[in-house]
mmCIF file of the N, C-alpha and C atoms, coordinates in Angstrom:
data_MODEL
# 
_entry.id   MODEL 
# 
loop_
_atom_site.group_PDB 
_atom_site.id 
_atom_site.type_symbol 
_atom_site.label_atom_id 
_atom_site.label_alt_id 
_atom_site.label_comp_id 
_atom_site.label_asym_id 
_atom_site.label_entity_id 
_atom_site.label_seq_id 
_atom_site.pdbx_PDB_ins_code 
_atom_site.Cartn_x 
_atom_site.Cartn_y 
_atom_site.Cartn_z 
_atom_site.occupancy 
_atom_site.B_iso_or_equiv 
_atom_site.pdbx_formal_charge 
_atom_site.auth_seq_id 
_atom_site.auth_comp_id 
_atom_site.auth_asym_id 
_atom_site.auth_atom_id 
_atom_site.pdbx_PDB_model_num 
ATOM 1   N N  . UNK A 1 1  ? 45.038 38.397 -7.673  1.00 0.00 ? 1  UNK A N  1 
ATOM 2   C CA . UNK A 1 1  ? 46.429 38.756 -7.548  1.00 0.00 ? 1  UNK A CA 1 
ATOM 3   C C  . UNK A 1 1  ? 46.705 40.157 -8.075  1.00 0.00 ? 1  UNK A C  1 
ATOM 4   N N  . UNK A 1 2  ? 45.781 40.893 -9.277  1.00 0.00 ? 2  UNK A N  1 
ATOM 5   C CA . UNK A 1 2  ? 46.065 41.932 -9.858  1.00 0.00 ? 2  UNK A CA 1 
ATOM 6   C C  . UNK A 1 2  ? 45.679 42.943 -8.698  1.00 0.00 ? 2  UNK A C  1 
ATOM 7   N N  . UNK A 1 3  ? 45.049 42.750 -7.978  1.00 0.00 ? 3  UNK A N  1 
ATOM 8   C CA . UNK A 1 3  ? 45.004 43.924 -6.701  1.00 0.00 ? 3  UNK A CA 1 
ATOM 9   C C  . UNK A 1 3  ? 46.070 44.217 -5.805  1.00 0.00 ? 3  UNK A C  1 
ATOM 10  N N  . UNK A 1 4  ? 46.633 42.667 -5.764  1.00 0.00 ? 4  UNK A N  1 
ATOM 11  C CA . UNK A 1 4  ? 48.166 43.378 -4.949  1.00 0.00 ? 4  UNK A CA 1 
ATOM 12  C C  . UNK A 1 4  ? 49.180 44.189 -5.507  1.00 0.00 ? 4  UNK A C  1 
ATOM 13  N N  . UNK A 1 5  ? 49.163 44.093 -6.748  1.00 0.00 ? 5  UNK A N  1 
ATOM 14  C CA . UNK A 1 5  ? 49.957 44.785 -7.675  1.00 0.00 ? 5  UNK A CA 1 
ATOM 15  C C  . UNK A 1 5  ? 49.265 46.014 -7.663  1.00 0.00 ? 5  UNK A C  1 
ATOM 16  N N  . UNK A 1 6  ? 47.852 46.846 -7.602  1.00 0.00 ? 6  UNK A N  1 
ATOM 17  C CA . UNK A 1 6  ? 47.224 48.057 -7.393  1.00 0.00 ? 6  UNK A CA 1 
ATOM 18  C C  . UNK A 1 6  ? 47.529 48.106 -5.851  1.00 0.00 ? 6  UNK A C  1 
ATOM 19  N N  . UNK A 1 7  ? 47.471 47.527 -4.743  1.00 0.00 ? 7  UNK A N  1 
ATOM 20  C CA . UNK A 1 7  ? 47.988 47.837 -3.816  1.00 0.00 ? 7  UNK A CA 1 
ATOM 21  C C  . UNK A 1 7  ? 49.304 48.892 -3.429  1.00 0.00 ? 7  UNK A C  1 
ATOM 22  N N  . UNK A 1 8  ? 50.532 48.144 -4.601  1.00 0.00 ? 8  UNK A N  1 
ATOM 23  C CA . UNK A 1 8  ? 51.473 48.478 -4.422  1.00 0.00 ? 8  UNK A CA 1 
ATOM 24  C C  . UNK A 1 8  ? 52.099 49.352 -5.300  1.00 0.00 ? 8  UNK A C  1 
ATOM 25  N N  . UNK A 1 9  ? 50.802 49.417 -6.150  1.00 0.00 ? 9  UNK A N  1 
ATOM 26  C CA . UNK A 1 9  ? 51.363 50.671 -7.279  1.00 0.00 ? 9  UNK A CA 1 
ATOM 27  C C  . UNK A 1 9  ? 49.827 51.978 -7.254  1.00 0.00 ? 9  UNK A C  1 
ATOM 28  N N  . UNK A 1 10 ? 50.042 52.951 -7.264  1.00 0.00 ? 10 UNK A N  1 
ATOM 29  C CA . UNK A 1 10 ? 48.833 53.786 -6.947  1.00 0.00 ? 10 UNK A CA 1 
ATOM 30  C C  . UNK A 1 10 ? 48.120 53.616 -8.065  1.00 0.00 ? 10 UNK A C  1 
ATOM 31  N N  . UNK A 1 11 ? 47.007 53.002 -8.726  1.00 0.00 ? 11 UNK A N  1 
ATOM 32  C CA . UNK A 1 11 ? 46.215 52.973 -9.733  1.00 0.00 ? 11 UNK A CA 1 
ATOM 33  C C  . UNK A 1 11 ? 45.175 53.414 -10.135 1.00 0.00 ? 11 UNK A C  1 
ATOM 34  N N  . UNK A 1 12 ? 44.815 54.349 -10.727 1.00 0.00 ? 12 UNK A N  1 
ATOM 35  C CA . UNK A 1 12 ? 43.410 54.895 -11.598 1.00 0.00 ? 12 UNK A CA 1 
ATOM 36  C C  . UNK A 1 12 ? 42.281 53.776 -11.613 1.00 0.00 ? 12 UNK A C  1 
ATOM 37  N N  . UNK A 1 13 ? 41.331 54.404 -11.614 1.00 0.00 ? 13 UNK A N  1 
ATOM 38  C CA . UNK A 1 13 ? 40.260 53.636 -12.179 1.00 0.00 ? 13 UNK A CA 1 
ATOM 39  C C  . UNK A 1 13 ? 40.381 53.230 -13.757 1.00 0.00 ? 13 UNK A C  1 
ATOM 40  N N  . UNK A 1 14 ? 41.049 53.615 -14.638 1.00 0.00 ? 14 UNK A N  1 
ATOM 41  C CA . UNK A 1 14 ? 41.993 52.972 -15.595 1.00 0.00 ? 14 UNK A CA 1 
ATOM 42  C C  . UNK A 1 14 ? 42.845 52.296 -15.775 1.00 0.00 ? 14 UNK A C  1 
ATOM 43  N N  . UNK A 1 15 ? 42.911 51.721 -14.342 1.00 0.00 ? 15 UNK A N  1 
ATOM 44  C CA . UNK A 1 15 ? 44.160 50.977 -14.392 1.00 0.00 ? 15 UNK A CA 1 
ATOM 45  C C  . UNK A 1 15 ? 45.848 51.061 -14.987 1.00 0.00 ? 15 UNK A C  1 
ATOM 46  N N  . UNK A 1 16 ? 45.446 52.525 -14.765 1.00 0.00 ? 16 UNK A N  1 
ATOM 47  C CA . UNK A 1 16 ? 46.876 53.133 -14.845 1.00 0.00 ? 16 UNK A CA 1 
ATOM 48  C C  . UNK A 1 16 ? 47.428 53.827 -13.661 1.00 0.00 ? 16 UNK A C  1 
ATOM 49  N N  . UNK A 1 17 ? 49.210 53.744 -13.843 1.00 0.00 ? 17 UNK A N  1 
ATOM 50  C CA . UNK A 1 17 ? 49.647 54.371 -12.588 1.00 0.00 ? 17 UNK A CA 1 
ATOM 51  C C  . UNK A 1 17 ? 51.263 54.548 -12.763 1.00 0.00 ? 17 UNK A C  1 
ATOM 52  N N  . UNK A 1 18 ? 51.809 55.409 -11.908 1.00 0.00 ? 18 UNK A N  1 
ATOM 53  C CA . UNK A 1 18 ? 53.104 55.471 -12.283 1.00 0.00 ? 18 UNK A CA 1 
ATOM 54  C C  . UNK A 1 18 ? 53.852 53.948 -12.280 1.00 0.00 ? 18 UNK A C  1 
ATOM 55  N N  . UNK A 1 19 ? 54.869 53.834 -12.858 1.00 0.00 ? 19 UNK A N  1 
ATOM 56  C CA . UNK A 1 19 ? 55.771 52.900 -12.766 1.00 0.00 ? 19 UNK A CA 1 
ATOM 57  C C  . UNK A 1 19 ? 56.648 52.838 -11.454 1.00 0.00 ? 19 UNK A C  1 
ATOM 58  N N  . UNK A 1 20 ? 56.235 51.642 -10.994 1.00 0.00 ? 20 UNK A N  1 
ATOM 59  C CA . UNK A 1 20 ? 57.919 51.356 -9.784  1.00 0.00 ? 20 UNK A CA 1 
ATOM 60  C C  . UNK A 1 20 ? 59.091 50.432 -10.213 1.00 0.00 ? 20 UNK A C  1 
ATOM 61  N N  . UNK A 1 21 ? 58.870 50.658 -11.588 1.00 0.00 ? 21 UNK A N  1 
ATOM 62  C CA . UNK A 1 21 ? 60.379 50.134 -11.973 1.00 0.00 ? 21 UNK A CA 1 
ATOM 63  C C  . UNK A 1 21 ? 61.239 51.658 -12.182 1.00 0.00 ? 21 UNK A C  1 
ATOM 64  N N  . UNK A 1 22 ? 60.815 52.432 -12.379 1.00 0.00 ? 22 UNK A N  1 
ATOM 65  C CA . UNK A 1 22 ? 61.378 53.270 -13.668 1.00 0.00 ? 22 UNK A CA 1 
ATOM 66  C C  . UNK A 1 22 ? 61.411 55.240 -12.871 1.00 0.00 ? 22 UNK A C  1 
ATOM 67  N N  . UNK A 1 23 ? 60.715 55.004 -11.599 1.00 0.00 ? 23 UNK A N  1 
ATOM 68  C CA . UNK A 1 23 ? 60.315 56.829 -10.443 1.00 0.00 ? 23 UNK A CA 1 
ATOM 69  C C  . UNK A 1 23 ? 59.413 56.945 -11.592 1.00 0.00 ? 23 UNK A C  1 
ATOM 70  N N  . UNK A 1 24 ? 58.416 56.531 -11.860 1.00 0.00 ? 24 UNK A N  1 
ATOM 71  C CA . UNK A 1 24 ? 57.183 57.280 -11.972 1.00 0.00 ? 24 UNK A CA 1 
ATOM 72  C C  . UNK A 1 24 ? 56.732 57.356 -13.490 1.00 0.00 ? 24 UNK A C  1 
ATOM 73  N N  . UNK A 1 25 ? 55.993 58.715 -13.754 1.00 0.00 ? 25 UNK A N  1 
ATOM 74  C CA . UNK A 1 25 ? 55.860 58.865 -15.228 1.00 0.00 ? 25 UNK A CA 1 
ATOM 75  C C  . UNK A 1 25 ? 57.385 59.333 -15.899 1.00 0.00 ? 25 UNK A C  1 
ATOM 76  N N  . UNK A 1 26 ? 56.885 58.681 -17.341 1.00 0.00 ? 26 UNK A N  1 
ATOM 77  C CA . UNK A 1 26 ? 57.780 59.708 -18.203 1.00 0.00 ? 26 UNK A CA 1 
ATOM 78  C C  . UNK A 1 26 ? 57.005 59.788 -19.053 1.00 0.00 ? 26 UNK A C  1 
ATOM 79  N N  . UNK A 1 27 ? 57.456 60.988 -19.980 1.00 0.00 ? 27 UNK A N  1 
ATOM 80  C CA . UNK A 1 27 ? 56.387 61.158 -21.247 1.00 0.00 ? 27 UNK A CA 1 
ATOM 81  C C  . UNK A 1 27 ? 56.317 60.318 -22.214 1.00 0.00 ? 27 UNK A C  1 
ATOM 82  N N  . UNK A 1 28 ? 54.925 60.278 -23.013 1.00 0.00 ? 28 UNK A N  1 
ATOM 83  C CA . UNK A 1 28 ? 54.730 59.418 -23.539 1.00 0.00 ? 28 UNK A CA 1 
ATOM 84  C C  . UNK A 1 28 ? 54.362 57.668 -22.744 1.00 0.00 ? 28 UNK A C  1 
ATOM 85  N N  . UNK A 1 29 ? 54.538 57.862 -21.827 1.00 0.00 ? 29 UNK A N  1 
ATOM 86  C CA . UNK A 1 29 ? 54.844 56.441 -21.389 1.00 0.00 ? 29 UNK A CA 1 
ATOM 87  C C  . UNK A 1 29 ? 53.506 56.593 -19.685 1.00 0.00 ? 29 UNK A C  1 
ATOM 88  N N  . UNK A 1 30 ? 53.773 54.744 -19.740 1.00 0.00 ? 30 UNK A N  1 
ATOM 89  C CA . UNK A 1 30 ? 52.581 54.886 -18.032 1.00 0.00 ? 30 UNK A CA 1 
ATOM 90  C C  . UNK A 1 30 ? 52.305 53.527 -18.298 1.00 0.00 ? 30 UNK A C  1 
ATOM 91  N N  . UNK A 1 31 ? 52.513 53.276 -16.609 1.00 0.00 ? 31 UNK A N  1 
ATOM 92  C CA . UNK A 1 31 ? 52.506 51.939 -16.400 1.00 0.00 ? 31 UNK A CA 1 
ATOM 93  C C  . UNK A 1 31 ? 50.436 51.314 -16.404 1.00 0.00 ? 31 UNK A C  1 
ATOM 94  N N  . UNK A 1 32 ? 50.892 50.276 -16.777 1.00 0.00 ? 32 UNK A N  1 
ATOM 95  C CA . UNK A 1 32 ? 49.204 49.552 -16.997 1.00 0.00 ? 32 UNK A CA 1 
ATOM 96  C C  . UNK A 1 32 ? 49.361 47.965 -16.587 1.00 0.00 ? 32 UNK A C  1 
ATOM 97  N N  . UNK A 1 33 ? 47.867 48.052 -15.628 1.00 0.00 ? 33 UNK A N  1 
ATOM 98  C CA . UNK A 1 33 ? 47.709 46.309 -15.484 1.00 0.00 ? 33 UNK A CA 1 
ATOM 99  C C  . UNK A 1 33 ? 46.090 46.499 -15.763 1.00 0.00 ? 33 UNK A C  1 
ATOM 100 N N  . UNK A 1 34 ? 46.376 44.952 -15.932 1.00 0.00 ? 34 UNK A N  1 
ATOM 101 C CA . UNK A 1 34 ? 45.306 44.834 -16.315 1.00 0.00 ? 34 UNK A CA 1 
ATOM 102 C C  . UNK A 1 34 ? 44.655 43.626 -15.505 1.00 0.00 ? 34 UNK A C  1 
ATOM 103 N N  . UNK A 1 35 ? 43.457 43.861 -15.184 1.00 0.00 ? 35 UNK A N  1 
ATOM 104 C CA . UNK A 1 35 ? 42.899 43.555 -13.390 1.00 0.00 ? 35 UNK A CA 1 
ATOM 105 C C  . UNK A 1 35 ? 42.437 42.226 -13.393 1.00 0.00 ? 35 UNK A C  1 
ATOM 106 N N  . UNK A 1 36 ? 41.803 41.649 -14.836 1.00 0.00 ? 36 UNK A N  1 
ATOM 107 C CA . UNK A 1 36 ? 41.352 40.173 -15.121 1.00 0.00 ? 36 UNK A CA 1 
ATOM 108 C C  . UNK A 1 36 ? 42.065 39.499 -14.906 1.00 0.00 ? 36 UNK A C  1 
ATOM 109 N N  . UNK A 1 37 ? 43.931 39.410 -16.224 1.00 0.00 ? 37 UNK A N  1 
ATOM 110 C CA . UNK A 1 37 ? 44.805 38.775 -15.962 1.00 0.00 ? 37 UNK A CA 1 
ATOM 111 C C  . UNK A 1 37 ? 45.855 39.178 -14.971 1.00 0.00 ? 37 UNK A C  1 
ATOM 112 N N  . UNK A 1 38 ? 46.113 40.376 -14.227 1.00 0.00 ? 38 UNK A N  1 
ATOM 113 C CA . UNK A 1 38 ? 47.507 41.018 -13.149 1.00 0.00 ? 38 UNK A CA 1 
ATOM 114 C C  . UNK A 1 38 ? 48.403 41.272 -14.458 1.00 0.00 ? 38 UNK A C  1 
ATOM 115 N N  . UNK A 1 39 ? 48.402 41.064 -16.090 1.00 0.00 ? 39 UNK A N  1 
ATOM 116 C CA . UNK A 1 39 ? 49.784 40.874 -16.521 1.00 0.00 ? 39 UNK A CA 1 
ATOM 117 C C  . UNK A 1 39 ? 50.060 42.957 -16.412 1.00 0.00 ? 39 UNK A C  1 
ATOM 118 N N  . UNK A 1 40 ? 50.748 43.346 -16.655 1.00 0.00 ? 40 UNK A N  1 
ATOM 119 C CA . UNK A 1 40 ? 51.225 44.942 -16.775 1.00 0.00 ? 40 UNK A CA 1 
ATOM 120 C C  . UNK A 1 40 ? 52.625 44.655 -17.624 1.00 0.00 ? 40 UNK A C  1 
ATOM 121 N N  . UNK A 1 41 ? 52.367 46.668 -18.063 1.00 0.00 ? 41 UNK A N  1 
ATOM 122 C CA . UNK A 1 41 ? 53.231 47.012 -19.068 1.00 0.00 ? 41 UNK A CA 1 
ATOM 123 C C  . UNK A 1 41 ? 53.684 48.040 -18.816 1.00 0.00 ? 41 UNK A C  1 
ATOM 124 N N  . UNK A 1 42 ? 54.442 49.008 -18.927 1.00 0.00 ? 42 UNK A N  1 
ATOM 125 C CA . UNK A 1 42 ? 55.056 49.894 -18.597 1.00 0.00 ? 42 UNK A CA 1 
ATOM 126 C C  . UNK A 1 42 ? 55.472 50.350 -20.454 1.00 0.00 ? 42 UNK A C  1 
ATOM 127 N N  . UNK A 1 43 ? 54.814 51.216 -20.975 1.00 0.00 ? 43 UNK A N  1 
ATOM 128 C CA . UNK A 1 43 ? 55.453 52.012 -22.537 1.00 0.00 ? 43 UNK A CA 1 
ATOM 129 C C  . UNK A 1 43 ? 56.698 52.684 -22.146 1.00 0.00 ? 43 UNK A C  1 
ATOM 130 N N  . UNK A 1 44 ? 56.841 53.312 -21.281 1.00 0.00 ? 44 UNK A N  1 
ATOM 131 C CA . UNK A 1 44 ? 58.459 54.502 -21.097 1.00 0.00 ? 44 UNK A CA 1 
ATOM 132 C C  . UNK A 1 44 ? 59.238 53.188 -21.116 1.00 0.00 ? 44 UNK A C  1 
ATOM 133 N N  . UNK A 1 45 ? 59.232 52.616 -19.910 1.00 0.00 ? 45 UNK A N  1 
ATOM 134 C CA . UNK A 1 45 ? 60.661 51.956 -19.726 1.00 0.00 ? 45 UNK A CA 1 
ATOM 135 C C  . UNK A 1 45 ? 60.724 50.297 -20.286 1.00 0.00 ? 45 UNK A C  1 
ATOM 136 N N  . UNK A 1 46 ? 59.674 49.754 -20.824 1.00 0.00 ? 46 UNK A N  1 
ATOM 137 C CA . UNK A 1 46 ? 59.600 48.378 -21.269 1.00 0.00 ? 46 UNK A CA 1 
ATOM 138 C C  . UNK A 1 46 ? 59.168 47.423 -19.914 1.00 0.00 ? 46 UNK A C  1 
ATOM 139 N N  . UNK A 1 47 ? 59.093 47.397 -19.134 1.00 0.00 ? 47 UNK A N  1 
ATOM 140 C CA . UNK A 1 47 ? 59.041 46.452 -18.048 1.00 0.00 ? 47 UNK A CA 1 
ATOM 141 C C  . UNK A 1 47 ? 57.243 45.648 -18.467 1.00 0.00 ? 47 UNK A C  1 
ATOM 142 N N  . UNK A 1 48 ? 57.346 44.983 -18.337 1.00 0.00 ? 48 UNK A N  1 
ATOM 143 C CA . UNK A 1 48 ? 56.442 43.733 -17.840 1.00 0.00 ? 48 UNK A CA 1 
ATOM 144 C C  . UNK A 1 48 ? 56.037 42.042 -17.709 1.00 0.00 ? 48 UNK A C  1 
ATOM 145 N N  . UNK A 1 49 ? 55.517 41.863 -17.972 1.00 0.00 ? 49 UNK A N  1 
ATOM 146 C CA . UNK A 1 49 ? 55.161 40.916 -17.056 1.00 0.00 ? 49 UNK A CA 1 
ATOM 147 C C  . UNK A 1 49 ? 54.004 39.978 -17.232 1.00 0.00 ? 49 UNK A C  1 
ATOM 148 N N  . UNK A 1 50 ? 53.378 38.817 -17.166 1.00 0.00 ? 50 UNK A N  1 
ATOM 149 C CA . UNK A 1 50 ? 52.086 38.140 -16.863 1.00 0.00 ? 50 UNK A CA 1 
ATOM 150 C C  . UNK A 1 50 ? 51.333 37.926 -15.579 1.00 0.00 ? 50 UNK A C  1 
ATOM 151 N N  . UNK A 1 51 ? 52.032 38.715 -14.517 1.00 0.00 ? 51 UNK A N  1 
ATOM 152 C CA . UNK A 1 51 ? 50.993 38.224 -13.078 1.00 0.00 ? 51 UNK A CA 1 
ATOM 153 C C  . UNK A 1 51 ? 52.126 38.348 -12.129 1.00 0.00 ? 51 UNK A C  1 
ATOM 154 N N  . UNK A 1 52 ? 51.627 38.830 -11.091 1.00 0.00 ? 52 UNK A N  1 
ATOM 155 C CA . UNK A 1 52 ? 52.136 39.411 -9.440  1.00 0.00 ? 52 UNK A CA 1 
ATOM 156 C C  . UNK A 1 52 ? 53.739 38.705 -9.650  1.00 0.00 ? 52 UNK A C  1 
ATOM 157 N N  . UNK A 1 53 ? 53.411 37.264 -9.293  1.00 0.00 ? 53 UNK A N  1 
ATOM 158 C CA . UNK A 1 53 ? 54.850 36.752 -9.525  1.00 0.00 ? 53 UNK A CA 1 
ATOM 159 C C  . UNK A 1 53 ? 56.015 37.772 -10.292 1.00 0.00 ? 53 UNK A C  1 
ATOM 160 N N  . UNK A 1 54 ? 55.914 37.214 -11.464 1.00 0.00 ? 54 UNK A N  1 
ATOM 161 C CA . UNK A 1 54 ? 56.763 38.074 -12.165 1.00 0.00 ? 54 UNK A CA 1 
ATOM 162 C C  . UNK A 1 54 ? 56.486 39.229 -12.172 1.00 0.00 ? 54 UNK A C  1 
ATOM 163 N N  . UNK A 1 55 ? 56.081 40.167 -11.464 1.00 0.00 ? 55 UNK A N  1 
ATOM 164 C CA . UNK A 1 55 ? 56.009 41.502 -10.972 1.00 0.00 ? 55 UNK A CA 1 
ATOM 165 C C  . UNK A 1 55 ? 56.836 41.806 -9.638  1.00 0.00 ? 55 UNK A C  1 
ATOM 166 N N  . UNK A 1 56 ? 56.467 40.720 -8.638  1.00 0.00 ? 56 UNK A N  1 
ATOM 167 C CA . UNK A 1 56 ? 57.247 40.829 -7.370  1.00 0.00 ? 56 UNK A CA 1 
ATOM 168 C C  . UNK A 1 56 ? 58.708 40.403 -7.714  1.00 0.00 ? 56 UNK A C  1 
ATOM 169 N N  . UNK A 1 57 ? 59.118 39.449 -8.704  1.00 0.00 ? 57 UNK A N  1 
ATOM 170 C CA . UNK A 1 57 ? 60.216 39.046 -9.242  1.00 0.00 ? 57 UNK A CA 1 
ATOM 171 C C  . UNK A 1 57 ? 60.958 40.102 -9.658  1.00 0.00 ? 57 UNK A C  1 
ATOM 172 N N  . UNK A 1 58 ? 60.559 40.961 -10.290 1.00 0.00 ? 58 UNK A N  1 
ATOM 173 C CA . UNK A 1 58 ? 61.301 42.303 -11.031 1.00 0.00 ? 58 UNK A CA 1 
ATOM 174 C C  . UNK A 1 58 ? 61.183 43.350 -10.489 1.00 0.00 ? 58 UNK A C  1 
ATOM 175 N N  . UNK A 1 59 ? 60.053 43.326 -9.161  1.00 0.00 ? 59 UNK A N  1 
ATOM 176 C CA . UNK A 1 59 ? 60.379 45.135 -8.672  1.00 0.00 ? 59 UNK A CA 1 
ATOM 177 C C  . UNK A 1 59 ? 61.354 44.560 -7.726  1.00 0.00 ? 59 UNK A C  1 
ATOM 178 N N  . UNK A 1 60 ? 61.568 43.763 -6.787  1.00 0.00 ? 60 UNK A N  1 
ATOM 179 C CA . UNK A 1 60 ? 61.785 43.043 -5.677  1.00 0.00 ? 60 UNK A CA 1 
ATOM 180 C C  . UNK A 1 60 ? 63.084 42.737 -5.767  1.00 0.00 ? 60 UNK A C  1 
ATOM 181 N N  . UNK A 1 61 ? 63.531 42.274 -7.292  1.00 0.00 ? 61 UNK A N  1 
ATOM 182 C CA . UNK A 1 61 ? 64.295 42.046 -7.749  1.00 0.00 ? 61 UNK A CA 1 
ATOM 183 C C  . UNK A 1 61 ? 65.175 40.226 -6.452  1.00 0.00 ? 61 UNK A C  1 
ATOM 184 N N  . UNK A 1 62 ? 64.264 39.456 -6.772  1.00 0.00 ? 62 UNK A N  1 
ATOM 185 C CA . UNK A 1 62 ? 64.042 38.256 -6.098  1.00 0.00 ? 62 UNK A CA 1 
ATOM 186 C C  . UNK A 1 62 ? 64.129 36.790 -7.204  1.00 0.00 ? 62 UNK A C  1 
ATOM 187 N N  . UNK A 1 63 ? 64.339 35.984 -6.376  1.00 0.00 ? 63 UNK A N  1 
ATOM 188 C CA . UNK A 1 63 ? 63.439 34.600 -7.184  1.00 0.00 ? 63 UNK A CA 1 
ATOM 189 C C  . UNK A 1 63 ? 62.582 34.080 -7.286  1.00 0.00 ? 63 UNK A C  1 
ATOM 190 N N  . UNK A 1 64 ? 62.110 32.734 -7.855  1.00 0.00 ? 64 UNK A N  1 
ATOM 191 C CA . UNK A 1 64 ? 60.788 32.264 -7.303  1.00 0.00 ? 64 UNK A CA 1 
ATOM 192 C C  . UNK A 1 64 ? 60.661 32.210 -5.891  1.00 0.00 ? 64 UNK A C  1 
ATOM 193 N N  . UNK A 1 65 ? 61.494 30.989 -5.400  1.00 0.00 ? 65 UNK A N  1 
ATOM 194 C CA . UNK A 1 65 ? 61.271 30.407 -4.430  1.00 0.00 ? 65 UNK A CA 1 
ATOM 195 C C  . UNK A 1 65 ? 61.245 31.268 -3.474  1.00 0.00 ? 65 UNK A C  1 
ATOM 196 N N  . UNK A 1 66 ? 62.212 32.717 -3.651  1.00 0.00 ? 66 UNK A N  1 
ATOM 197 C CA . UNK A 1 66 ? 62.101 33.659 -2.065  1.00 0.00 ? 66 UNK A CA 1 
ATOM 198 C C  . UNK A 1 66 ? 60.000 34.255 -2.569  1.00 0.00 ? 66 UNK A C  1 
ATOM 199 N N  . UNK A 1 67 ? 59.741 34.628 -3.754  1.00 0.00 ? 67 UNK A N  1 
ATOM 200 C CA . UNK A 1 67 ? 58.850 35.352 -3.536  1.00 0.00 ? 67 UNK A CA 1 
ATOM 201 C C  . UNK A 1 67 ? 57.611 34.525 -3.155  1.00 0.00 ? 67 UNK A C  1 
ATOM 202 N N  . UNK A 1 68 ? 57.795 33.162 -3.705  1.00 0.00 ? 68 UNK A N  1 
ATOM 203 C CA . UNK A 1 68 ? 57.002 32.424 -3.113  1.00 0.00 ? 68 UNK A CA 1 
ATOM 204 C C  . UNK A 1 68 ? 56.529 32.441 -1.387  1.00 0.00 ? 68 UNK A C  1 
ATOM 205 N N  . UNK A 1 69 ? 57.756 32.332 -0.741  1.00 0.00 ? 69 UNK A N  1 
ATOM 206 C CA . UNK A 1 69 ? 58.114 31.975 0.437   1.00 0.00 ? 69 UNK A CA 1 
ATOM 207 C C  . UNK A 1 69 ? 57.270 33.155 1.124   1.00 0.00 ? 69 UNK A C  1 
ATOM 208 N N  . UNK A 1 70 ? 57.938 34.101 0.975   1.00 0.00 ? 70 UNK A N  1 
ATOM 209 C CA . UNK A 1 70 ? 57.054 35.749 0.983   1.00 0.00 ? 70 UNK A CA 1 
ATOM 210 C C  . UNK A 1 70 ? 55.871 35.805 0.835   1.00 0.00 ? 70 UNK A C  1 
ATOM 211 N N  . UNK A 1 71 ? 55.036 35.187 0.283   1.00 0.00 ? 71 UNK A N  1 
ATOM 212 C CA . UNK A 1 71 ? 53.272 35.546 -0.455  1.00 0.00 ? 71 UNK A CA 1 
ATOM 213 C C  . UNK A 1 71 ? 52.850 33.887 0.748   1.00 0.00 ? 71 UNK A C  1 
ATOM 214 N N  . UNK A 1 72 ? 53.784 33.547 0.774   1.00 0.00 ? 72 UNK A N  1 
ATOM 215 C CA . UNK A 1 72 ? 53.133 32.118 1.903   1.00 0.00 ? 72 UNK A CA 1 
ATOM 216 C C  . UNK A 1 72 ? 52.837 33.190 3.170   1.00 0.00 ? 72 UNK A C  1 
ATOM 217 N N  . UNK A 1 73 ? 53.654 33.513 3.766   1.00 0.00 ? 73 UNK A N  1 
ATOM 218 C CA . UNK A 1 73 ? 54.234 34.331 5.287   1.00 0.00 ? 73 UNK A CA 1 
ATOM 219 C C  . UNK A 1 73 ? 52.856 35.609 4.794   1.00 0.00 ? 73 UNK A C  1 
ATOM 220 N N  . UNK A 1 74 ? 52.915 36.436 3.935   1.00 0.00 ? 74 UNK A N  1 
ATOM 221 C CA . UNK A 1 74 ? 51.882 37.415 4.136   1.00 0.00 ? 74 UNK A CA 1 
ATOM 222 C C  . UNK A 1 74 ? 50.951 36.940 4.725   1.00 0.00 ? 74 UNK A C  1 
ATOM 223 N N  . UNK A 1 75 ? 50.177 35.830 3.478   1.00 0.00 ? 75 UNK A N  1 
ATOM 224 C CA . UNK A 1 75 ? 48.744 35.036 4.120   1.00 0.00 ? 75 UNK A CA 1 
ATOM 225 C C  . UNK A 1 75 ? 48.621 34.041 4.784   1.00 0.00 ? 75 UNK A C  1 
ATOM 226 N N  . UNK A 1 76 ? 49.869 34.051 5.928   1.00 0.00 ? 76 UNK A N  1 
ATOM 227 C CA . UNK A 1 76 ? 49.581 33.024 6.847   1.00 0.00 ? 76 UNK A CA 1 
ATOM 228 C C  . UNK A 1 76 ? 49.645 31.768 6.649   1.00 0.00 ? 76 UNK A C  1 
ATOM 229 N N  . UNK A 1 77 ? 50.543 31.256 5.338   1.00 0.00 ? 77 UNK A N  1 
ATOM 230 C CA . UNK A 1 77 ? 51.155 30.184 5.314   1.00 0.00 ? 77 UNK A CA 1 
ATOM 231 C C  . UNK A 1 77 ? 52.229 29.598 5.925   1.00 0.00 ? 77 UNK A C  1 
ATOM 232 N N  . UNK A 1 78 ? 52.414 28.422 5.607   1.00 0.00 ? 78 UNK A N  1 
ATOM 233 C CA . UNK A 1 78 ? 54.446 28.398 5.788   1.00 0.00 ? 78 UNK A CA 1 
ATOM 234 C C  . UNK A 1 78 ? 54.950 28.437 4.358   1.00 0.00 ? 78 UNK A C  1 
ATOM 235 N N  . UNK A 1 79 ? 56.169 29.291 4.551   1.00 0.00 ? 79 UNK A N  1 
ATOM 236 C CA . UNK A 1 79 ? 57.114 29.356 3.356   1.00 0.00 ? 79 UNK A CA 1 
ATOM 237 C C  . UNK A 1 79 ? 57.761 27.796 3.014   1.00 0.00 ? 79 UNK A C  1 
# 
């Protein structure tokens, strides 16, 4: 799941990358996931999270059940 989240955020081989909560860097600050668990953090603006879900939940700004419904329909489920 932590790859869709590098999908959708441009990520380093550090697993760092700007923030899409927040336009990008700010100083001091930079968004991070981390690829074992998907959870990410963001230091500038506070945002994160434990895993895609609650990632698609807060950039998306959604619920469960729609983002669920959504991640069914990508991979060819039914919502």
């Amino acid at each position: 799941m932590s790859e869709r989240i590098a999908r959708t955020v441009e990520i380093s081989p550090a697993d760092v990358g700007p923030c899409p909560f927040h336009e990008g860097y700010r100083a001091g600050g930079r968004f991070r996931v981390n690829v074992n668990t998907g959870a990410f953090r963001c230091r500038a603006c506070g945002a994160y999270g434990g895993g895609i879900l609650a990632f698609l939940m807060d950039r998306d700004r959604q619920v469960f059940p729609e983002v669920l419904a959504r991640l069914a329909r990508d991979w060819g489920g039914q919502p």
